[in-house]
N, C-alpha and C positions, 0 to 999 in steps of 0.2 A: 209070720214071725217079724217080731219089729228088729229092724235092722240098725245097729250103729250109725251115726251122723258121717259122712265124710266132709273132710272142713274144706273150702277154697280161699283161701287168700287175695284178694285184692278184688275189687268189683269192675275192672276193664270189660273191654268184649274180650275177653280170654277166659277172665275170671266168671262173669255172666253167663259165657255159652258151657263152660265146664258142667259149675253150677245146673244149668236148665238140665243138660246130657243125662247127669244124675239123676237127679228127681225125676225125672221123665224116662228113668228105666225103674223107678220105684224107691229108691237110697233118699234118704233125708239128706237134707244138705245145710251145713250153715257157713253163709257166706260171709268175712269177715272184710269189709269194707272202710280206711282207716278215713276218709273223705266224712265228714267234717272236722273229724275230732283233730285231724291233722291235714293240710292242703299241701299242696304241689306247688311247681314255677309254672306250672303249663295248664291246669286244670282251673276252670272256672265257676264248678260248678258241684254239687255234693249227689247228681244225676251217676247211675250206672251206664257204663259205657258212652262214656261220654268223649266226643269228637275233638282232640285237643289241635290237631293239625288240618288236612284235607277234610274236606265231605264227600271226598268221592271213595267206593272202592272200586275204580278203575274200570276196564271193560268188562263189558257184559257179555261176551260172544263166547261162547264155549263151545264152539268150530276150532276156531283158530286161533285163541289166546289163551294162555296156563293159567291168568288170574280168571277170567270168564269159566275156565273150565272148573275152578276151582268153585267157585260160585254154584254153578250146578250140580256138581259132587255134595257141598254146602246142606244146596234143597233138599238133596235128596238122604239126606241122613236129616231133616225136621232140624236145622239150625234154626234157633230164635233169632240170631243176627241176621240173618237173610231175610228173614219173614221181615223182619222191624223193617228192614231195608228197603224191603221190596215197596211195604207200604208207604213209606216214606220219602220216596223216590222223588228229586225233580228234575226237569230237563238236564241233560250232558251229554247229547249226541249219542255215540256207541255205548257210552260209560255209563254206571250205575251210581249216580251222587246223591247226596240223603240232604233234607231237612233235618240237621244236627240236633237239635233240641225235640221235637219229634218223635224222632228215632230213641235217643236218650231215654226219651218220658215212657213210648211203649217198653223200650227191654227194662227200663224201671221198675211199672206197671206188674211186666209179666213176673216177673221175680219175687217183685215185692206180693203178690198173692198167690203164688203158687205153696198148697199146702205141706208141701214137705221142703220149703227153704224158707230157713228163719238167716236176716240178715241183722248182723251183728257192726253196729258203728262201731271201731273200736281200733286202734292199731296194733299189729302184731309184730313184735319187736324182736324175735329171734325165732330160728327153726321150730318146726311144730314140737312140740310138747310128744314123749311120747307114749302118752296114752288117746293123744290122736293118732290112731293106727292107719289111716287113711286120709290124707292131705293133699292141695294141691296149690303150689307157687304161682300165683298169676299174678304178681305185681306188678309188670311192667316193665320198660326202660326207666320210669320213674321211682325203682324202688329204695322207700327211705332207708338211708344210710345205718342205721342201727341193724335192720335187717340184713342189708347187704353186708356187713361186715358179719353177721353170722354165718350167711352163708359162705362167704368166705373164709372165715375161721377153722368151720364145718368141714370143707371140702379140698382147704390145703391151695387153692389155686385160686388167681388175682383172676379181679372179673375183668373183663376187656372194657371201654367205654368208646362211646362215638358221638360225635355232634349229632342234634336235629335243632332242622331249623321251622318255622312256621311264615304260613305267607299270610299278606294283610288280608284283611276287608273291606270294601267301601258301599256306602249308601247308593244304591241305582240309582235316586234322583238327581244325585249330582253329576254323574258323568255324563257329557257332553253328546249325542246320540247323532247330533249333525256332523259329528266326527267319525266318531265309532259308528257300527253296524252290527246287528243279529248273523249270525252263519257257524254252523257248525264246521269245521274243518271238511274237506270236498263235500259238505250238505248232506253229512251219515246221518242217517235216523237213527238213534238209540231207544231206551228203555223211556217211555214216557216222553220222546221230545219229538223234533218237527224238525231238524235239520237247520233250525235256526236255535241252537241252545247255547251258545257264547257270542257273548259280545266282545269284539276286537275292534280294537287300537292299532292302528297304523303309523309306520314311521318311514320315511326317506333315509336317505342314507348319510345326511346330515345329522338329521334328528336320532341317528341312531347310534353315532359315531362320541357325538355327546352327551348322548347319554349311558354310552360304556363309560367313557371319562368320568363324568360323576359317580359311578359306583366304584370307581380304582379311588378317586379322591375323597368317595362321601367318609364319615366318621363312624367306623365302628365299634360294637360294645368288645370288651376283653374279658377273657376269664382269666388269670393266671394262673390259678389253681387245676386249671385244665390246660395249658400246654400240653403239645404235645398228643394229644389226642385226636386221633384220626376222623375224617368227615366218612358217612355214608353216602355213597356214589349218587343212590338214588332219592336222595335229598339233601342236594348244594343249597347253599344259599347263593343269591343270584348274584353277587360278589363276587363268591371263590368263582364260578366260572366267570364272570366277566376276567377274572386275571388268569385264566387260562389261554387266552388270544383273544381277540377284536371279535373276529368270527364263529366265536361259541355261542353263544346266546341263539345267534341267528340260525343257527342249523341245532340246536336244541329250543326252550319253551317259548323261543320267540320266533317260530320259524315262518314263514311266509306262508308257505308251499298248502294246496287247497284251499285258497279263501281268493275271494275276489271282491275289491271295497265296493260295496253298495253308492257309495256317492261318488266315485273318480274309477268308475270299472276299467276303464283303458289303462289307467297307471296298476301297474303293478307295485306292492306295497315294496321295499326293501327287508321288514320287519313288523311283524304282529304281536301284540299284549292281548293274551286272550282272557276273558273273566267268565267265569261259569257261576252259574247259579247260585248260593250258598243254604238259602231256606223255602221253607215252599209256599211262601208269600212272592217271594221273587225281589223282597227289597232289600237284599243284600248279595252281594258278588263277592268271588276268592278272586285273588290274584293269581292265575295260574302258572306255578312252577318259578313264583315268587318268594320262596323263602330269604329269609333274612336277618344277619347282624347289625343292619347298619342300626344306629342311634334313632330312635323313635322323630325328632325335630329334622332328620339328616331323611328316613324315610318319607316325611310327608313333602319336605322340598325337591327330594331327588324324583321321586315316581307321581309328584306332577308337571313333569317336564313332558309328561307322554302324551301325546293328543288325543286328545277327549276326555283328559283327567285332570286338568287344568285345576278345578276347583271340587274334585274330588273330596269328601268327608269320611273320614275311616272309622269303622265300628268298629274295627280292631287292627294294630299295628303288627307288625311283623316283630319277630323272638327268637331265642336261642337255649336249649337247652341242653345235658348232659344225659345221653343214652348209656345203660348200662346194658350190659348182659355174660351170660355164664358162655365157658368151654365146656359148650353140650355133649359133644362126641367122645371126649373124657370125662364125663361125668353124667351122663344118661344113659339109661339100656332103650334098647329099641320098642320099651311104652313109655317113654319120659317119667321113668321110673329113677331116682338119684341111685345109683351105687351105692350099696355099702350100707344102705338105707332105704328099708321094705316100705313099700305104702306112701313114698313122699315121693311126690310127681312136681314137675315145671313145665309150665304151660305159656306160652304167649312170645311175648319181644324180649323176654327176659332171655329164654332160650337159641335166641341168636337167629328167627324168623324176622324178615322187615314187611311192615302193612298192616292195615288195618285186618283184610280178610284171611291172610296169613295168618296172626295172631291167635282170631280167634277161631280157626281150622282147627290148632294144638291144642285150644282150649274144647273144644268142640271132640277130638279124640284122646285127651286126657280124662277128660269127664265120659267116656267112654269104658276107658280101661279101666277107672279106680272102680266103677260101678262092677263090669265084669268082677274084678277081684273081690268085691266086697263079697257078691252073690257066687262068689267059686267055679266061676265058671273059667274055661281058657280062656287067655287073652290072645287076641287073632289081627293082629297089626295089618292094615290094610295095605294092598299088594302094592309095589314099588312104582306097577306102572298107573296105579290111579294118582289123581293130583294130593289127596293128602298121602300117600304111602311116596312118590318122590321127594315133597317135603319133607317128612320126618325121615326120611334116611340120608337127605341132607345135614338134620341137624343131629342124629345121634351116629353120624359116622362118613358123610360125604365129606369131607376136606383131605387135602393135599397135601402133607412137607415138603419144601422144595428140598431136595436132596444135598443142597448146597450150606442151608442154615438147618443142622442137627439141634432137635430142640424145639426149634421155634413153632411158635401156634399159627397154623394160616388162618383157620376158621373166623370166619366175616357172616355179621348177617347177609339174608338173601331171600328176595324174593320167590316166587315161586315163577318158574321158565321152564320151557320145554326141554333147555340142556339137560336137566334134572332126571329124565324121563329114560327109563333105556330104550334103545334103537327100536325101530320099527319097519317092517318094509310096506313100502310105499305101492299101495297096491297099482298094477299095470291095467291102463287103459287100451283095448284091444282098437290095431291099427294107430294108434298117436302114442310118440316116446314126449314125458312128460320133461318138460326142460326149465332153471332157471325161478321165477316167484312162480308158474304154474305147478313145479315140483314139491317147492316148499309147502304151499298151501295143500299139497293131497297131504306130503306128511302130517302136517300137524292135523288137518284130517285123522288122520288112522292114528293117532297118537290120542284124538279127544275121544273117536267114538271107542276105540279099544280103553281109554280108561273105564268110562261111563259103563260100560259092558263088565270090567271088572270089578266095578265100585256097586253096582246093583245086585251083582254075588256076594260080595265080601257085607254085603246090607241083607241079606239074603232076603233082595226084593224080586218081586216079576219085573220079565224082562221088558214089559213095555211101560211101567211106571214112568211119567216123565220126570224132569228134572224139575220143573213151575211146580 
């Protein structure tokens, strides 16, 4: 039986993995993609799922970390973004970082010929139509304003917004190598590296002192039409923490601790500028956990102040833009289903998840349920304690009112953490009481393997399927 189209909105990895989810349980998909006909402040590019901030998605370890574990949850439900990723992969220590353009071009690639998704350039400018009986929201934190004021309109409630900020680029041959040094933070081997997968910049405690000064002093861009709007925690720009004390930076993305300088090993450094990889050529580097407002002429003076960046060349300068997203938990059912409104789904950063792999997790179990519903079947939300079933019951109902502001909305994006996760006991080791970081680590232990055990039921796979 030919089955009706279900539409996806926006071509992210939110929108992309929905999409694939679909078509690869058999439902036609058309995916409405508004890149070229209309461009962004952050996007460069008319590529699906295209990398507009980091290339990393984070750790890979799904032992002991809820993004890693989520990752493997990922694989093991056939995500296209994992695969693209996987393939695409370059040095980052523990971490899972991509060749952006790459990565792009595969889940382009795969989309663009998969026979039951037809993409449609086109922008879509108010809620689906409804004789599309089955839709899915993936536009993003970047979604244009015509829309978002539908959906607002639609749904009665102001969207929340938050700063993102982007960190630069610079050409590898410029940076200074008789300064800096190769070393992954304590020499982890990750996915595809050597323990040598960033290069760090050393500072003294001069060189480091002035150059907090210059970012309290350098020249920042203003929005005034965004006053007032709130930063996400886990992506400052490297400003706002500098004017949170002297000692922020240094105990966040500049921090010392596991690195020892390859040229002056007896000196212990004060401060670290680490760069990770950014394509899988290797001639370009991110600035890590370098986000930034300052003034494009203010960022190339200020950040070659750092040693071994003296004469650094940037492929891309650091940016600022405006994140939107909805009050999912009042306004979602527990399949990022809208209220009130049958067959309209939201999926991605719009729905108030922060990350790449976050993103498109929602996108990846959106594009699950609208198929389920298409085909009649139950829709079976994955159990709380796997890593997409504690997301999503973050974002269609974990938040808090403080009991003291009646009214007021706490709901904040959020990555995905093991607080997310309910309790577990920490299984006992016979003869040794486990104490202190040996404790912690069984828990999240028994927190990843009891996911991965629930997440290959709820997939209704064998139980020895791996996660690769």
């Amino acid at each position: 039986m030919v089955q009706k189209p279900i539409h996806v909105i926006g071509g992210g990895l939110a929108g992309s993995e929905a999409a694939w989810q679909a078509a690869q349980a058999g439902i036609p998909v058309i995916l409405h993609e508004m890149r070229p006909v209309r461009g962004t402040d952050a996007h460069k590019t008319d590529g699906l799922a295209e990398l507009v901030c980091s290339n990393s998605f984070r750790s890979d370890d799904s032992e002991t970390n809820a993004v890693g574990l989520l990752h493997a949850e990922m694989r093991l439900a056939g995500s296209l973004v994992m695969r693209a990723g996987d393939a695409n992969q370059v040095p980052a220590g523990g971490a899972l970082a991509v060749d952006r353009d790459g990565f792009s071009a595969m889940v382009t690639s795969a989309i663009s010929t998969h026979p039951l998704i037809e993409v449609v350039r086109e922008e879509v400018t108010g809620l689906p139509p409804r004789e599309w009986d089955q839709a899915i929201i993936a536009t993003g934190p970047l979604t244009a304003p015509s829309l978002a004021e539908s959906i607002r309109a639609a749904t009665g409630s102001e969207a929340l917004a938050f700063f993102d900020a982007i960190a630069p680029i610079i050409h590898f041959d410029t940076i200074d190598l008789n300064v800096a040094w190769f070393q992954s933070r304590y020499d982890k081997v990750g996915p595809g590296g050597t323990g040598k997968d960033y290069i760090n910049c050393p500072m003294d405690k001069a060189q480091y002192e002035a150059f907090v000064q210059a970012l309290l002093d350098g020249e920042k861009t203003t929005f005034k039409e965004w006053e007032g709007t709130p930063y996400f925690d886990g992506c400052l720009p490297i400003e706002v923490m500098a004017e949170r004390g002297v000692e922020t930076l240094r105990h966040g993305p500049m921090k010392p601790m596991g690195l020892t300088n390859a040229h002056k090993p007896d000196e212990k450094p004060y401060a670290v500028v680490q760069l990770r990889q950014d394509n899988a050529l290797g001639t370009l580097y991110n600035m890590v956990g370098f986000q930034t407002k300052l003034k494009y002429g203010e960022q190339a003076r200020i950040f070659r102040m750092i040693p071994g960046l003296e004469n650094a060349e940037f492929a891309r300068l650091g940016g600022l833009h405006r994140n939107t997203y909805i009050n999912s938990p009042a306004l979602l059912d527990h399949t990022l289903q809208l209220k009130g409104r049958s067959g309209v789904r939201f999926a991605g950063q719009i729905t108030g998840c922060e990350g790449y792999v976050e993103s498109a997790a929602m996108g990846l179990l959106a594009g699950r349920f609208a198929a389920s519903q298409r085909l009649g079947q139950q829709i079976e939300p994955p159990p709380p304690t796997t890593a997409f079933g504690a997301l999503l019951s973050h974002i269609t109902g974990g938040h808090i009112l403080a009991d003291d502001e009646p009214g007021k909305r706490s709901f904040q994006p959020m990555n995905v953490n093991f607080g997310l996760f309910p309790p577990v006991d920490v299984p006992k080791v016979e003869g040794k009481r486990l104490r202190g970081k040996e404790k912690a680590q069984a828990k999240k232990r028994a927190i990843t393997q009891r996911a991965l055990d629930h997440c290959r039921e709820w997939l209704e796979l064998a139980s020895d399927v791996a996660a690769e």
